[in-house]
Structures are given as C-alpha cells and as structure tokens.
C-alpha positions in Angstrom: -16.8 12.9 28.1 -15.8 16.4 28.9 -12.3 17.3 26.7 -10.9 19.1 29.4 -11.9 17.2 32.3 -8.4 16.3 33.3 -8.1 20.3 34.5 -8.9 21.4 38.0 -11.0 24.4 38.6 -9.2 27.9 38.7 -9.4 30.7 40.5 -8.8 32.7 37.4 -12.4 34.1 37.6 -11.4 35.6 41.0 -7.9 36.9 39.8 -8.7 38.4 36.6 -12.1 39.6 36.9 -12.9 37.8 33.9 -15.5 35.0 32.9 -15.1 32.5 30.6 -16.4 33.8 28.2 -14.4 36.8 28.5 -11.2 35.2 29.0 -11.9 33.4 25.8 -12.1 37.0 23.7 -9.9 38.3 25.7 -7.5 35.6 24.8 -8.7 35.8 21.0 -7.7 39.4 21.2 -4.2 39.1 22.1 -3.6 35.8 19.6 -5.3 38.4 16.8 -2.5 40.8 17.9 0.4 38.2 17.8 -0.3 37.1 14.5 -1.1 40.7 12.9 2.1 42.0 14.8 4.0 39.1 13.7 6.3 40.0 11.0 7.2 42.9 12.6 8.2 41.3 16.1 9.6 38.1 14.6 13.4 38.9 14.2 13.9 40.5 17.5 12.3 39.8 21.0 11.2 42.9 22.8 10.4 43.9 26.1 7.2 45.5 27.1 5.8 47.6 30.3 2.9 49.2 31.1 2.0 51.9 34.0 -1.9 52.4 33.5 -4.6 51.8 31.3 -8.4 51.6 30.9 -9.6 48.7 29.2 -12.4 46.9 31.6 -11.3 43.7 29.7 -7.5 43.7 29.3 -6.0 46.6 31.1 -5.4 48.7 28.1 -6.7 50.9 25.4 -7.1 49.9 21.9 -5.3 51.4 18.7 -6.3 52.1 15.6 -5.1 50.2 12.5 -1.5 51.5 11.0 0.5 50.4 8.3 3.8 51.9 8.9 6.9 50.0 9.8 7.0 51.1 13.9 5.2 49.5 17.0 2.1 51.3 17.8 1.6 50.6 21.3 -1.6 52.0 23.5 -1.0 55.0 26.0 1.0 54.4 28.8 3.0 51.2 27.2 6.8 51.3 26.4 9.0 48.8 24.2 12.9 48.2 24.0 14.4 45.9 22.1 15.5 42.9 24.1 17.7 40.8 21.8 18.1 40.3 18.2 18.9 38.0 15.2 22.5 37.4 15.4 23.5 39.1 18.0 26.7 37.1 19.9 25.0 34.7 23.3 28.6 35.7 24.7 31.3 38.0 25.2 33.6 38.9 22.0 31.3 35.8 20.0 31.5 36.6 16.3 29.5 39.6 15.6 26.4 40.2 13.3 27.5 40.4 9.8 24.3 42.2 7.8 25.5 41.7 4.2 24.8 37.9 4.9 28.9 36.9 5.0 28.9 35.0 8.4 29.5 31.7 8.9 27.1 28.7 9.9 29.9 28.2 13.0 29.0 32.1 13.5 25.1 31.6 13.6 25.2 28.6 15.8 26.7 31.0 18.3 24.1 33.9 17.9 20.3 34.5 18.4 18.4 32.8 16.1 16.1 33.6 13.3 12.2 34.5 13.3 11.2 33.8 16.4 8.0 31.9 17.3 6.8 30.5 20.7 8.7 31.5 24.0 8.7 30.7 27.6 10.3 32.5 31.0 11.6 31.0 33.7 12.1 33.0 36.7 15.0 32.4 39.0 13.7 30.5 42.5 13.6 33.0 44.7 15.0 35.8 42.3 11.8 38.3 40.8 14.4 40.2 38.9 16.6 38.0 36.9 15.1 35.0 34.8 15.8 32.2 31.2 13.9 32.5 28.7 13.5 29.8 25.9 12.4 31.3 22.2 12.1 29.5 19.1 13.4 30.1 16.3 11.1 28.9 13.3 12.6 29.6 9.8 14.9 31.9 8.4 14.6 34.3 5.4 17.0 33.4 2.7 16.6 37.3 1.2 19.1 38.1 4.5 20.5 34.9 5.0 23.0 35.0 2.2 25.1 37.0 0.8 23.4 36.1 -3.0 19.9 36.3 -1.4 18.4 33.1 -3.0 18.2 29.0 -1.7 21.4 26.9 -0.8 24.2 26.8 -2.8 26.3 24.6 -0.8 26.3 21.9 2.3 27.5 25.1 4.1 24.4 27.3 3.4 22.3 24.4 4.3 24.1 24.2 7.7 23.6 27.9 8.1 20.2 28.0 7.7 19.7 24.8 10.4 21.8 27.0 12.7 19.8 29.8 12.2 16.5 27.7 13.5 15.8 25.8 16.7 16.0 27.1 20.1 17.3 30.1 21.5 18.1 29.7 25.5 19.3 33.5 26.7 19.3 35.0 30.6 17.6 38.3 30.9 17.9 40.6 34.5 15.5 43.6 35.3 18.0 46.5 36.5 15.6 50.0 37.1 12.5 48.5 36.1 13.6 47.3 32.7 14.5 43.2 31.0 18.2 43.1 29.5 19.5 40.5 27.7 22.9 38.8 29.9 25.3 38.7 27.5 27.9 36.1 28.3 26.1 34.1 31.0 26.5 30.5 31.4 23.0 29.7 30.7 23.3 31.3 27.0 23.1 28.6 24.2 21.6 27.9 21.1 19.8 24.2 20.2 20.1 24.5 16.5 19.7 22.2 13.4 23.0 20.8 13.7 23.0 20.1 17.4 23.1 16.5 18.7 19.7 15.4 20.5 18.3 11.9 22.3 15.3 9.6 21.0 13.7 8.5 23.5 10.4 6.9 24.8 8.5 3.8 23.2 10.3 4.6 19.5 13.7 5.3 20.3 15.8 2.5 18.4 12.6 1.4 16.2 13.7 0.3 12.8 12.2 3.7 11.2 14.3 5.7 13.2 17.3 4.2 12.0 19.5 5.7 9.9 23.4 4.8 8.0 25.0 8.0 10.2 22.9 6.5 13.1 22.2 2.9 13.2 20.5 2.5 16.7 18.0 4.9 15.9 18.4 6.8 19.2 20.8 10.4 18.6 19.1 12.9 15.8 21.0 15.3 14.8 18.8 19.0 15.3 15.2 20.5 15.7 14.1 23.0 13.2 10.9 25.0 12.0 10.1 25.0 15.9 6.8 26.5 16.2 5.2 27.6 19.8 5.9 25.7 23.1 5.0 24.6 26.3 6.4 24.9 29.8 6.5 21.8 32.3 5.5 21.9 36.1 8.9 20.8 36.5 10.5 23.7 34.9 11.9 22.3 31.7 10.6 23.8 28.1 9.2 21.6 25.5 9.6 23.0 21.7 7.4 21.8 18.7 8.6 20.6 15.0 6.2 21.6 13.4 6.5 22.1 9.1 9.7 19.6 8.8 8.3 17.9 5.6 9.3 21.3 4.1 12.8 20.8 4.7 12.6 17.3 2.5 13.4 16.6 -1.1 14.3 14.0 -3.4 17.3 13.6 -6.0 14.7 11.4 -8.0 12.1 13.1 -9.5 10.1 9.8 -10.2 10.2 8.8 -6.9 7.3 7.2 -5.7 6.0 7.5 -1.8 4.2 5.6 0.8 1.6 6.4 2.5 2.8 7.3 5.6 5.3 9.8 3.8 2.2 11.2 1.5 0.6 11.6 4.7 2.9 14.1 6.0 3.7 15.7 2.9 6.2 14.6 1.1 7.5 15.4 -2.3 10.1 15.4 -4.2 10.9 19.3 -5.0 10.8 20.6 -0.9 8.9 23.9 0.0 11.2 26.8 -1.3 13.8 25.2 1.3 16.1 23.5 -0.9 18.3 21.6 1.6 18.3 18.6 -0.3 20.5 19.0 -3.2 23.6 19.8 -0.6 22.8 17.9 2.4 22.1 14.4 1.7 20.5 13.9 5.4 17.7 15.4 3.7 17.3 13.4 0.4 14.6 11.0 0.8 16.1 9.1 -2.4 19.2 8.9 0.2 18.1 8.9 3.4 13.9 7.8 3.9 14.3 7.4 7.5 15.5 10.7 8.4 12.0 12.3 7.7 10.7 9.9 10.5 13.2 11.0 13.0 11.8 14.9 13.1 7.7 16.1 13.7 8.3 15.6 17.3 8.1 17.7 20.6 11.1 18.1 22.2 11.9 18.6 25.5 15.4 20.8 26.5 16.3 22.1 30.6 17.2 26.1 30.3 18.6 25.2 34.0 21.2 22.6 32.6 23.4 24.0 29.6 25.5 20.6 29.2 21.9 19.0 28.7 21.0 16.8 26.0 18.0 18.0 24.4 15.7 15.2 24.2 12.6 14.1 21.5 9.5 12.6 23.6 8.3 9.8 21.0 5.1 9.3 23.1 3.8 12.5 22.0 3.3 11.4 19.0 4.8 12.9 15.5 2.9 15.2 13.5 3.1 18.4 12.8 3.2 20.1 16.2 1.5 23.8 17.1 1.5 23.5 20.8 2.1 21.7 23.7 -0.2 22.6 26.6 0.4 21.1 29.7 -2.6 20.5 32.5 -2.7 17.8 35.5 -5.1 15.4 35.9 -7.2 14.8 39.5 -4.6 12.4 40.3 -1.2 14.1 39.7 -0.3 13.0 36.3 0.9 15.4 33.5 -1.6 15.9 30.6 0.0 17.9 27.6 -2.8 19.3 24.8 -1.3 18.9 21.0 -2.7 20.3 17.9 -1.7 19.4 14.4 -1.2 22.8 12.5 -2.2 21.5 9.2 -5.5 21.6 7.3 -7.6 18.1 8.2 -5.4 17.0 11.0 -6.3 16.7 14.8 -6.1 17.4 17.9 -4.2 14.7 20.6 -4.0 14.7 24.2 -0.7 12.5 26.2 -1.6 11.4 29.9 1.6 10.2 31.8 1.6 6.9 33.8 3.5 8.4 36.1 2.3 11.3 38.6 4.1 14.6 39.2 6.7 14.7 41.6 6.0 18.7 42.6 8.7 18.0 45.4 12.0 16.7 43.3 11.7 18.2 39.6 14.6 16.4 38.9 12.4 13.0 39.3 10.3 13.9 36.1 12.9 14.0 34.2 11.3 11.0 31.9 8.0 11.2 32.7 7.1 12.2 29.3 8.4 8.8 27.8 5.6 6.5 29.8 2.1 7.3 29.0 -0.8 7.1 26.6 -1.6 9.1 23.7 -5.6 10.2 22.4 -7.1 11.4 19.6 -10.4 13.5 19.7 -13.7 12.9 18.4 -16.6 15.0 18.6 -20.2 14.8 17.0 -22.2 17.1 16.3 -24.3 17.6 19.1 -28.2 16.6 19.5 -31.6 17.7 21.4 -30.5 16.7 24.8 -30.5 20.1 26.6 -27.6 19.3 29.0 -24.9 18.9 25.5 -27.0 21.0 23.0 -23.8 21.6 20.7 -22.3 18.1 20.7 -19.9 16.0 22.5 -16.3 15.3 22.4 -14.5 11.5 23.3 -10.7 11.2 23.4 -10.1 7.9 21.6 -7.0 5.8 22.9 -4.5 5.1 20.4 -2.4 2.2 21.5 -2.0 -0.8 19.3 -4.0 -3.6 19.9 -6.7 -1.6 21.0 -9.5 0.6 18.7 -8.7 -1.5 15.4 -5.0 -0.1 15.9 -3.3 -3.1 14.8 -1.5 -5.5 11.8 -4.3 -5.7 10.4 -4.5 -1.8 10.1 -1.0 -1.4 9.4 0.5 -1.5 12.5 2.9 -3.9 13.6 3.7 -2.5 17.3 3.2 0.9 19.2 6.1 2.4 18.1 4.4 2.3 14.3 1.5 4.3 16.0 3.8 7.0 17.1 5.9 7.8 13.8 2.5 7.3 11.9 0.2 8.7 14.7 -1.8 11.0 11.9 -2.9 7.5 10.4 -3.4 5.9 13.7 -5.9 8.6 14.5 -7.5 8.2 10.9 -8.1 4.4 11.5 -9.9 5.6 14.9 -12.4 8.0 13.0 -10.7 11.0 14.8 -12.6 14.1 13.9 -10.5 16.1 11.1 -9.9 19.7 12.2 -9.2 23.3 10.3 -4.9 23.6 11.8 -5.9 23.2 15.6 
C-alpha cells in the first residue's frame, strides 16, 4: 500500500516548475534554513518580500555562512519586524516590561514566547488583510523573570503557561508591506491557563478525570505547542508536543507505569520546574493531568469567543505536525509524526467527508474517525518496490491484537496510550518523524 495514497495528484509540477524530486530538496532547503535561522527568528515574527532573484530552483540566490547577530538575507529580499514577544494584542494593553517585572495577567494579554509553527488565513475576498495563528513553544526563563532562574512561585509558573500556547493576531498589507492590527477583535492569546474542551471518543474517560475536573471533559491550557496544520475548513490545529517536560513529582521514590514511562515521565521535570508551585503538575498529586495534554488541538482564528477544542481521535503523543490531505472520497486525512527518538508516524481518516460548501458543518469532524500507525519493511527484489513497502496498520481496539488482553480495555485506552497501541501492532520505530 502506497502511504500517501489518500492524496490526489497536483498540479504542483506545472505551477512550480519543479519535480519531485526537486520539490523535495527544495523543500529540505528551506526546513535547513528554518532550523539554522531559528533562534534568531524565534522571539519575533517577521515579514519578508522579495522583488527578483535568480535561483532556477527557489527564486533566490544563496548566502554564504555568517555568525553575527543580524538576518542575512539574499539580494533583492527585505525584512521588518512584524510583531514581538510581549508586545500588547490591544490598545493601551499592559506594555512590555524587559527587566522581567510583568505580570502573568500582563503576558496572557501579549504575544507570546518563541515562536514555532504558524498559519495565515486570508480574509475571503480581502488579498490585503489576513489572521494568522503562531505558536508559542517555550519560554526562556533567563528573560522571563526578574531573578533569571526556574519558578519561585504558583505566580511564575502561571507566567510561564501564559507565555506559551497560541498567539491569534490580524495583520493588513498597506503600500506593499504586513502590519500587525493592534487592537482588532480577532487578537487573542490561547495560553496555558486558558480553559479548553475534550472532546472525541476520550472526552469523559476515567484517565481524563481529574479533582478540579471530574467529568474529564474542560482542560485547562496547551503549551510547548510545536508546528501546526491548517484545515480545509479554515480552522488551525496546534500540536502539544514536549508536555512530559512540564511534569514532576513531590515524591522522589515514586514509582511509574508504563504508560507514564512511555512518555517520559520522571520525577525531577526537564529544567521546567512547574511542579513544586503548581500542584496541577505534580504527578504525586495530580497523575491524571499528564493524560489530559500530548494532544492536537483545534482553535477558529474567525471566532474569538471560541472554545479551543483537544481532538482525542488524533491520538496523544508527542505531536510535530499535523498535515492535512483528502482522500478520493472527500474525507479529511491529517499526517502526524511523533517528534521523539523511536516513535512513529500516524495517519487519522475522518468518517465523515468534507463539507467544502458549509465550513461551519466540519466543525467536529475531527472527533469521528480512525487512527493508523505505519509499518514499513525493508524492501526486496521485486523491481516495481525495490526500496520496500509501507502499510498503515489500524489501531482500533478489538482489532490487530489491540485489546484486554494487550492492555486495553476500550478505544479510548488506545488514544491516551496510542504510542503503546502502535507498539503492540509492530509499528515501525522512527528517528523524531
């Protein structure tokens, strides 16, 4: 079975000029210049435009190698800074304070920290003004705080959830140049304190359920949100990816499961240190709560009362991406990789078909569906699959040896503990697809 065989063919080749192949380097190329340009571009969002260049394969000139603090940008290119860390969403918010001083009720108001994947949405029928949704992965302690080190207090802990999430900002083009809309409507942070649905097959589950939230179904925040995807039906959909980071134990001795092993676990977090203030985040306190974050969420940029909501039928693990396709048929097909060393990569097919016509009607489409693993071998003499074969194995309990006798008492167990799930299916580990 081809992995991709839900996509249609493109006309790319026509549009682009480019083959496959090249699409693929060229598209290597500009990931290679994300991640080298990364901690440079990561606290502010900038704006880019270009009026010639030469490169048969991208449209521009390369540049050499620098070291020094500045963008280097090839000839005929031009940045400005569109937005950045702190700054108010609206007009007379509370200002950026740069010894570290503000307030977590300041931060939730202002552009988040380090951002990761984006998405723009353009106005219908509008070329010039547009949203755009950013993430806002982690946040540097060093200029966090006043003192410069981890959490003292429940309120530094709430300031460093506020200063991750989701950014949602308008930005207009007036003479040829993007500029951030201060004050509109459609400004708003989705932060680490913000209140967000469960939903799909393991909303409510037992696992979910928590003392502050005994029906298992409102989560309070998203956080270490890493890249994205944008739906067909104009909605953005943000990944939790390193949450196991954010956890710690009061015990020392505690001893875990292995479903909490599994995705990381342990009692002294990852230089995060929310623990000790924020009992949410004690897993001596509070074990459910790790279950109740790893998820992709999915928030409307259109709607600003919105609830943001968690789509359990994705699967939880730690998310990199969420790329959506269609199959043949009409239904959505979103592509999922789990960014750590040995994990896999999943596919989600919806029951339902696309309603192109009404977006509103997709609203949960993402909640009815079935989840995959892959599996690939490693390819034999047959000339028409010379470097091996890939299957996309079903994981849905009572099928594939998902079941009791594996562990699994009902689908929503496959969900929460879908890296095990995939294990018990012989998924094929990958290098943090």
């Amino acid at each position: 079975m081809n992995l991709l065989e839900e996509n249609q063919p493109t006309d790319l080749e026509k549009i682009v000029g480019l083959s496959r192949r090249g699409f693929i380097s060229a598209g290597a190329l500009c990931g290679a210049a994300m991640f080298l340009g990364g901690n440079l571009l990561s606290r502010s969002v900038l704006a880019a435009s270009v009026s010639a260049g030469s490169s048969q394969l991208l449209g521009f000139d390369s540049i050499a190698a620098a070291t020094s603090d500045s963008i280097t940008l090839p000839p005929g290119y031009k940045s400005s800074v569109l937005i950045s860390w702190g700054q108010a969403l609206q007009q007379n918010g509370p200002a950026f304070d740069p010894s570290g001083n503000g307030t977590a009720l300041a931060q939730e108001v202002q552009f988040g920290d380090n951002n990761d994947g984006m998405s723009l949405f353009a106005f219908p029928g509008d070329h010039d003004r547009a949203l755009m949704a950013i993430n806002n992965e982690y946040t540097n302690y060093r200029y966090l705080y006043p003192h410069g080190g981890m959490p003292q207090s429940a309120e530094d802990v709430r300031k460093a959830l506020a200063s991750e999430g989701v950014s949602v900002i308008e930005v207009q083009r007036k003479n040829g140049q993007w500029q951030f809309v201060q004050g509109s409507r459609y400004n708003r942070r989705i932060h680490g304190n913000s209140p967000l649905h469960l939903s799909g097959p393991a909303a409510g589950h037992d696992l979910l359920k928590t003392s502050a939230d005994p029906h298992g179904k409102k989560v309070l925040g998203t956080f270490q949100n890493c890249a994205n995807g944008k739906t067909p039906w104009g909605t953005y959909l943000t990944c939790e990816e390193n949450f196991t980071d954010c956890f710690g134990s009061s015990n020392p001795e505690q001893k875990f499961d292995a479903a909490q092993k599994r995705y990381g676990a342990v009692a002294t977090s990852k230089e995060i240190n929310w623990h000790p203030h924020d009992p949410r985040f004690d897993l001596a306190k509070t074990p459910n709560e790790l279950n109740r974050h790893g998820w992709v969420v999915e928030i409307d940029p259109f709607d600003p009362q919105s609830t943001p909501v968690k789509r359990t039928a994705l699967g939880r693990f730690k998310h990199e991406n969420a790329a959506l396709a269609e199959t043949r048929d009409g239904r959505a097909v979103v592509y999922m990789g789990d960014d750590e060393r040995g994990e896999f990569i999943y596919k989600f097919i919806s029951r339902d078909k696309i309603n192109h016509g009404n977006p509103k009607a997709n609203r949960d489409l993402l909640d009815h569906g079935t989840l995959y693993v892959a599996r690939f071998d490693a390819g034999d003499s047959n000339p028409d699959h010379p470097k091996g074969q890939g299957q996309w194995i079903e994981l849905t309990h009572g099928k594939n040896g998902i079941d009791a006798s594996s562990g699994f008492a009902d689908q929503a167990e496959v969900l929460i503990h879908a890296r095990l799930a995939a294990s018990v299916v012989n998924a094929t580990r990958m290098d943090r697809p």
